[in-house]
N, C-alpha and C positions, 0 to 999 in steps of 0.2 A: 244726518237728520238735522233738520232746519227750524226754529219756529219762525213766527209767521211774521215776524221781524227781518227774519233772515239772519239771522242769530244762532248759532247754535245750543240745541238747549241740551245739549250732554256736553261733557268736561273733552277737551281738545288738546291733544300734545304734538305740536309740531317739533320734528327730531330731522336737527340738520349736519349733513354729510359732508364732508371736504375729505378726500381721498387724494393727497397729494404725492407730488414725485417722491421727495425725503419722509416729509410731516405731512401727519392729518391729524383732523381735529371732529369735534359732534358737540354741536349746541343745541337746547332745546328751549323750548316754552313752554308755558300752560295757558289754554285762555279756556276760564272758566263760562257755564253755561250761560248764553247771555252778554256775554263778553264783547265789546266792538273790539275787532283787529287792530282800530284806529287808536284804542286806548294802551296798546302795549308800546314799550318803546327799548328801546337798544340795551334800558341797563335792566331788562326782564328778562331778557336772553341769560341765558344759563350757558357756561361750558362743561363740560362734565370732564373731573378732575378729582382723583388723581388715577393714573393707568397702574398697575402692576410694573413691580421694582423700579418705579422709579424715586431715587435717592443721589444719581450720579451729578456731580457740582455739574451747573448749569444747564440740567437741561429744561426746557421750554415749560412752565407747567399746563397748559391746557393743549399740548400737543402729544403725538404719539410717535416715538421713531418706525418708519413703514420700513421694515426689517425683520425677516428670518434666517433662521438657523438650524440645518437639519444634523443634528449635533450626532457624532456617532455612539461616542458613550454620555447616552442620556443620564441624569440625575433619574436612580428607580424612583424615588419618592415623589415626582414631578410630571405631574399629568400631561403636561402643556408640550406635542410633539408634533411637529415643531415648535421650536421657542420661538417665540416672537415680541417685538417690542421692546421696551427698555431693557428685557431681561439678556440679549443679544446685544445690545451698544453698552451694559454695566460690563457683559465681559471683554466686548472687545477694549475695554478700556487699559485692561489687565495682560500684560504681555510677558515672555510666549507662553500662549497654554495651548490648551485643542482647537480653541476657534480659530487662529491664527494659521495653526496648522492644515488647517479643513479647511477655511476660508473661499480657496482657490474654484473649490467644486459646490461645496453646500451651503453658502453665507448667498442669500438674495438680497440686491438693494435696489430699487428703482423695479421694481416687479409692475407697475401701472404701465410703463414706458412699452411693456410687451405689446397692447393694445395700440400702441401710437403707431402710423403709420408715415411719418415724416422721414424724408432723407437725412434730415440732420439728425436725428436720434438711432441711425440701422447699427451702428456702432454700440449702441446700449443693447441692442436689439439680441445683437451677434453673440452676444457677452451670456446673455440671457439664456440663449439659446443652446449654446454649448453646455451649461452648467444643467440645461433641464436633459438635455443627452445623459448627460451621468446620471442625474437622479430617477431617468427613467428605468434606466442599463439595472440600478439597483434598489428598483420597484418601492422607490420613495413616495413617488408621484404617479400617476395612471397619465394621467394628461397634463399637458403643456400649462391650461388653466388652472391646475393646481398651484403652482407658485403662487398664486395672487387670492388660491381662494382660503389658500392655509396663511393668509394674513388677514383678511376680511372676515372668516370665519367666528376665529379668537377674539377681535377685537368688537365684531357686534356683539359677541355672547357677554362679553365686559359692559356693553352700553345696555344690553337688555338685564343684566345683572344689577348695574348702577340704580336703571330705570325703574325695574317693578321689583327688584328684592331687598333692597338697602337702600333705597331714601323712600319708596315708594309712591316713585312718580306717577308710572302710568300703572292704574288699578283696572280690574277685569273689565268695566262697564265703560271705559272710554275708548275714544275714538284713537287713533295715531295716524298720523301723516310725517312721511320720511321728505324732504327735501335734499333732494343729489344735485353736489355741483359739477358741471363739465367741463372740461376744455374747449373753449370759443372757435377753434381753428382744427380740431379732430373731423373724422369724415364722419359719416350719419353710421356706420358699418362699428366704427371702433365707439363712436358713446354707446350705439346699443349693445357691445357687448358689455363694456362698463357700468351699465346699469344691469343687466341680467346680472353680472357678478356678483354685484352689491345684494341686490332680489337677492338670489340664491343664499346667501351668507345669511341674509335676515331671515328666511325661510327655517335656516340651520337651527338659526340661535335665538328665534320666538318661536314657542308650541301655538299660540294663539294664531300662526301664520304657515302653519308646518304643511296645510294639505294646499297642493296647488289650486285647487278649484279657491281657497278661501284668497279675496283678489287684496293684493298692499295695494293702500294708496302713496301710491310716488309722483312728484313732481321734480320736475327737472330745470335748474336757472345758471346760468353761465357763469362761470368762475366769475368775469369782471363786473359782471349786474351783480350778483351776490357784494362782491367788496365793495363796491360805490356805495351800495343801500347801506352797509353798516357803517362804515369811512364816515358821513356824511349826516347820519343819526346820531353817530357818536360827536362828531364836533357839535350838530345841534344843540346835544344836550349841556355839553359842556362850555361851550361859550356864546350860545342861543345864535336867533335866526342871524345867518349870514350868506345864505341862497334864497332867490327865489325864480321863480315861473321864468323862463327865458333865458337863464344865465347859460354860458357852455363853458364846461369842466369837463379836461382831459384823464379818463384813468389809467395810471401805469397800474400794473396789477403785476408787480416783480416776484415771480415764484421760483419753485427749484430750478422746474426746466427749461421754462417759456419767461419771457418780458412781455405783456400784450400792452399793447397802449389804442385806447378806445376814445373819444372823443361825443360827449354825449350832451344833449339841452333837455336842462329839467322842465318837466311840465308840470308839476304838484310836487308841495310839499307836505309831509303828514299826510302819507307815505310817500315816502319819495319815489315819484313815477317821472320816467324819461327817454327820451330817442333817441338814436344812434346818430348821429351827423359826417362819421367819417366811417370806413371800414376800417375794421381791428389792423395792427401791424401786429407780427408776433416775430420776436427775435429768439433762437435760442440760444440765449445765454445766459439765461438764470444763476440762480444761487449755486446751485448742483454741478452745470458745468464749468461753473469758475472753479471748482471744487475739483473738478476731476482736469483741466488744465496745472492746476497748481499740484495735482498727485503725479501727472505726468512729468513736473517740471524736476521734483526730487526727484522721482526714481531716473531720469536723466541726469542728475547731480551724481545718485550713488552707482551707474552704470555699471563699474570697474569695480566695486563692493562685494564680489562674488560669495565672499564666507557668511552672507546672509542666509543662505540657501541649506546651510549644513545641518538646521535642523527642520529642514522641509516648512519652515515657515517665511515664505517670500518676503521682499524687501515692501513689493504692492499692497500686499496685506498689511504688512506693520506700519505703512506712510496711510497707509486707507481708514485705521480702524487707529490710528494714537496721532498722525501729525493733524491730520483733517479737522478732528475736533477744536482744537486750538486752531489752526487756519476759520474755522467758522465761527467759533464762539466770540473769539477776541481780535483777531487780524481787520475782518470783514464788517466786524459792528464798532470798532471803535478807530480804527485808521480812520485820518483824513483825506479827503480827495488830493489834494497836496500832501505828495510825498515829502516829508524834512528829507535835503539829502543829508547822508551821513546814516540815515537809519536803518537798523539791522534788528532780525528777527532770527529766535531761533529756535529748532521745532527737535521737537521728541522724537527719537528714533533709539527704540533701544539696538543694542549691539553695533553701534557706528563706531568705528575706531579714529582717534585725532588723527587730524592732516591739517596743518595752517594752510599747506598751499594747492588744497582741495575744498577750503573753507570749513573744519569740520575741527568740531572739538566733540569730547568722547559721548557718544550718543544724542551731540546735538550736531543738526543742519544750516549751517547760517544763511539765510533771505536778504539781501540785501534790495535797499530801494529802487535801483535800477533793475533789479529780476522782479520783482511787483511791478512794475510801472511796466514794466515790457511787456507783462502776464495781464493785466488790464487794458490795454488799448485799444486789444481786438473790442473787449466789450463794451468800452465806450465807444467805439466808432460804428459800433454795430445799433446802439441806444441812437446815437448821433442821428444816422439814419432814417431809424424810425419814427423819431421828434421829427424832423424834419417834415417826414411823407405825412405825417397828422395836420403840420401846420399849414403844407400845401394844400390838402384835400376841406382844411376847415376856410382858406383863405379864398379858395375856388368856392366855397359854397356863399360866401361873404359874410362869414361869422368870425367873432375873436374872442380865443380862448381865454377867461380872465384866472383860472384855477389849474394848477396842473396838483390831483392829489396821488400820495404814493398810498398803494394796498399792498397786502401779501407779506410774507414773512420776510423776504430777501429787501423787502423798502426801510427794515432799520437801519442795514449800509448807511453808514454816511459816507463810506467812496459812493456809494451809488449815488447819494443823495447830492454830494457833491457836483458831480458828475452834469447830474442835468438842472441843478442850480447855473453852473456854469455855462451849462448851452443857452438855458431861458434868458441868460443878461448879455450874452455875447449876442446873442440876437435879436436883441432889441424887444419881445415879445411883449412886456407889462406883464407876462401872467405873475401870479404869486403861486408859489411853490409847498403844497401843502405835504409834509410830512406829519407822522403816526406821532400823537401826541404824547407828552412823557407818559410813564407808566401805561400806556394804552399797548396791548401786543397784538401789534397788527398782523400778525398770524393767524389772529383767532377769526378776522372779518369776514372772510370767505365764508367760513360755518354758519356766523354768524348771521351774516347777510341772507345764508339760504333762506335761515329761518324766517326773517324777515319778508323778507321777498313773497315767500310760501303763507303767511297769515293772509294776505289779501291780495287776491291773484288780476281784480280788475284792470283795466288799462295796462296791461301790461306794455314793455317797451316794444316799439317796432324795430328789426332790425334787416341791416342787406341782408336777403340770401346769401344762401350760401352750399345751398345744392339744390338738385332738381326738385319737385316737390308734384308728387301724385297718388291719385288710390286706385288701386288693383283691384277690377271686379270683372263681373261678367255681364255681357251687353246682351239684352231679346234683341233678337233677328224681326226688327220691323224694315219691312221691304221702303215702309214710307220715308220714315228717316234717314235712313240710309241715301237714300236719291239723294234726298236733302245736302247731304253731306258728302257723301263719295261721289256721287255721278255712276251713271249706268256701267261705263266702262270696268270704275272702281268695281262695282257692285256684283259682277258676276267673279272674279275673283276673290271676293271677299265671302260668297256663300258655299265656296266651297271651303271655307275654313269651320261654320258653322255645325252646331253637335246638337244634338238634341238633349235638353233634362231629364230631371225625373218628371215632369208635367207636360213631358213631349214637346215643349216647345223647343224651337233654334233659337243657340245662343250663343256668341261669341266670347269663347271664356278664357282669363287672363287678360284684360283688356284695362289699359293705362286711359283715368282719366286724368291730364294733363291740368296743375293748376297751373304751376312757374315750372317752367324748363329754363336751368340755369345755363348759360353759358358766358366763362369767366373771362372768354374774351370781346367779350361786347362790351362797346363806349358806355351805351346808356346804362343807368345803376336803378336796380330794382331794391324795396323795400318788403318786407314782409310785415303789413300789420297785425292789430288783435283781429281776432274773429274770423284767423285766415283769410283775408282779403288779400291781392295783390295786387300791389302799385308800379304801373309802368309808367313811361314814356307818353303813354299813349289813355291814360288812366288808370281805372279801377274795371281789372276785368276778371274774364275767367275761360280757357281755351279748352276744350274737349274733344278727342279723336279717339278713334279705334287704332289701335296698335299693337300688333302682333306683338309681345313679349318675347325678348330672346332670353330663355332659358339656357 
């Protein structure tokens, strides 16, 4: 409800979502009755903090490890079944116990990835998929979508817990609006099931939302528009205006799984509103599979290490769940793009027995700089790449990028950071190179961004299509029309298709009205504006046909 201002005159809690590959996060606001959207700004963003057990050195604080553990001998005093969250990465930290040993069937990590439908990720997929075979086999799970909804479930009931019983955010009389962020490059099949997920969890774990009939408002903004809008607010406020109207700024958005790099010209600032000018690249080589390149690279180091096995606790597990974290905590964020030669790392493995001429001293793996540099190149050539295909598609439009900013949790790298500092000067570009300012945890932007994004929905960005786009209805059987449009020929074929309603009339039912039928191999580039309009070649139009639905 609205006053006449167009204000809202009851209290507003926009509550934003990042459901990431490793980490997620949930920021919110309040905008009080009356309140212009325009008055809120990046440091009224709220992350909500702190999750359950976490206490383990370094982990993120306004983040959540997206992890469970379908533990066999549960703690009786401990409701929480499955465990999930920091309370599954506090143990794996502690080695060998049960987790370690169980690991192989009941430890879920990358549970999002089930929904992805990409070739590059079937290998996570496969993994996935195996492990929900067993916990079907022993009536853990009912369905496949259990794995992801016995982590969603938990962790809305914590932000509806934080929300309206312990700070008391949102009280009986207000509004709520959830902002979900998506992946840019998923099919329209995989974000709708990712948002039903999410729905359903919230459903779980607010009574205020329990009977289906009672409708969530959910909005929905794309992982890279969420980062920009926070990335972008946050430098405003901290070192004031340094964009305006026209500029174009490239976003990498470096996460677990995906790199996207989007290339965008701002149109407004306070809110910052903007257009797409390139189509997204998405590389996957994120944070995550650097992660799982580097768990492949030791468990190929200890191949021949066979007495790991003897107490059922695999070598994959204990490199998964004790060298990883140190590979991401300290390797990933403080290495420089330049490797010093001579430089050696060496990673926790309990039960490794010495070997100098296997590189192994007892329970550690030695890294050397030429096994990093080797284990990085695909990813920089892969980044390489992508830089490249933005600069071509921005220099073909005859724009020049003057910003290249990093979002996402995987942009504190400074190998990454390194990485395309060095492409930008190697190639002559001008851009400046904007990295997450100290203390600022660009982790949190995505969330945070939602929020943002979700206070004031006008102008929003236009962006390419990026699938077909139409609405399913049923068409009256006018003989007139029809001429109009099929021709006599069409027309006797097409009324035998026709059924009669409940009002007797014929109607052609399941019938596609065609806005944008995308196809990705055509020269010409369509946009999708606000107000669903769409922009071709040809202009601003709109195509309409009867078309049988194939069911």
């Amino acid at each position: 409800m609205a006053s006449q201002e167009g204000l809202p005159d009851v209290r507003k809690v926009v509550v934003g979502v990042d459901f990431g590959t490793t980490r997620g996060a949930v920021a919110y606001v309040v905008q009080e009755p009356g309140q212009s959207p325009d008055d809120l700004r990046s440091s009224d963003v709220v992350t909500i903090i702190p999750y359950p057990h976490m206490r383990a050195l370094r982990q993120d604080s306004g983040h959540l490890a997206m992890m469970t553990f379908y533990n066999p001998n549960p703690d009786p005093w401990d409701p929480d079944q499955p465990e999930w969250g920091y309370k599954v990465q506090n143990r794996l930290a502690h080695a060998p116990i049960t987790i370690h040993k169980a690991a192989d069937s009941r430890l879920i990590m990358r549970s999002k990835l089930l929904l992805d439908e990409s070739p590059e990720t079937a290998h996570i997929r496969d993994e996935l998929f195996e492990k929900m075979e067993e916990l079907l086999e022993q009536g853990l799970i009912s369905q496949p979508e259990d794995i992801i909804l016995d982590l969603l479930r938990p962790w809305m009931a914590e932000v509806k817990k934080y929300l309206c019983d312990k700070y008391d955010v949102v009280r009986e009389q207000d509004t709520v609006e959830f902002s979900i962020c998506v992946p840019s490059q998923w099919s329209v099949s995989s974000l709708h099931k990712l948002v039903l997920a999410i729905e359903r969890a919230i459903r779980d774990a607010w009574p205020r939302f329990a009977s289906p009939q009672q409708p969530i408002d959910i909005f929905t903004v794309r992982e890279p528009e969420a980062g920009v809008n926070a990335a972008l607010e946050h430098v405003l406020e901290k070192k004031g205006s340094r964009f305006q109207p026209g500029d174009t700024v490239m976003i990498v958005d470096a996460g677990g799984c995906t790199i996207e790099m989007t290339t965008y010209m701002i149109d407004h600032i306070h809110p910052f509103r903007f257009h797409e000018v390139t189509q997204t690249g998405t590389a996957v080589c994120g944070s995550d599979m650097l992660n799982m390149s580097f768990k492949d690279h030791l468990l190929h180091r200890v191949r021949t290490e066979t007495y790991f096995n003897k107490d059922s606790t695999s070598a994959a597990t204990l490199i998964e769940s004790l060298s990883l974290p140190q590979f991401e905590f300290l390797t990933k964020r403080e290495l420089d793009f330049e490797i010093p030669d001579g430089w050696v790392e060496r990673y926790y493995i309990p039960g490794l027995k010495d070997s100098k001429a296997k590189g192994f001293s007892e329970q550690q793996v030695h890294v050397s700089s030429t096994e990093l540099t080797d284990l990085m190149d695909p990813i920089y050539n892969i980044v390489y790449l992508t830089l490249t295909n933005q600069y071509i598609q921005a220099y073909e439009a005859s724009l020049e990028i003057g910003t290249v900013v990093m979002v996402g949790g995987f942009s504190s790298s400074k190998m990454l950071q390194g990485c395309i500092q060095k492409w930008l000067k190697d190639g002559g570009t001008g851009s400046e190179l904007m990295t997450p300012l100290p203390g600022h945890d660009s982790g949190q932007d995505v969330a945070r961004g939602a929020v943002l994004r979700a206070l004031n929905k006008s102008h929003g960005p236009s962006r390419f299509v990026r699938s077909s786009i139409g609405l399913l209805l049923h068409v009256q059987n006018t003989v007139k029309d029809l001429l109009k449009e099929e021709g006599m020929e069409e027309l006797f074929k097409l009324q035998r298709l026709a059924k009669r309603g409940e009002d007797n009339v014929p109607y052609f039912y399941d019938c596609i009205h065609w806005v944008r039928r995308w196809n990705p191999a055509s020269a010409s580039v369509s946009r999708l504006g606000t107000h669903s309009r769409i922009r071709t070649t040809g202009g601003w139009q709109k195509r309409s046909s009867i078309t049988r639905r194939a069911v």
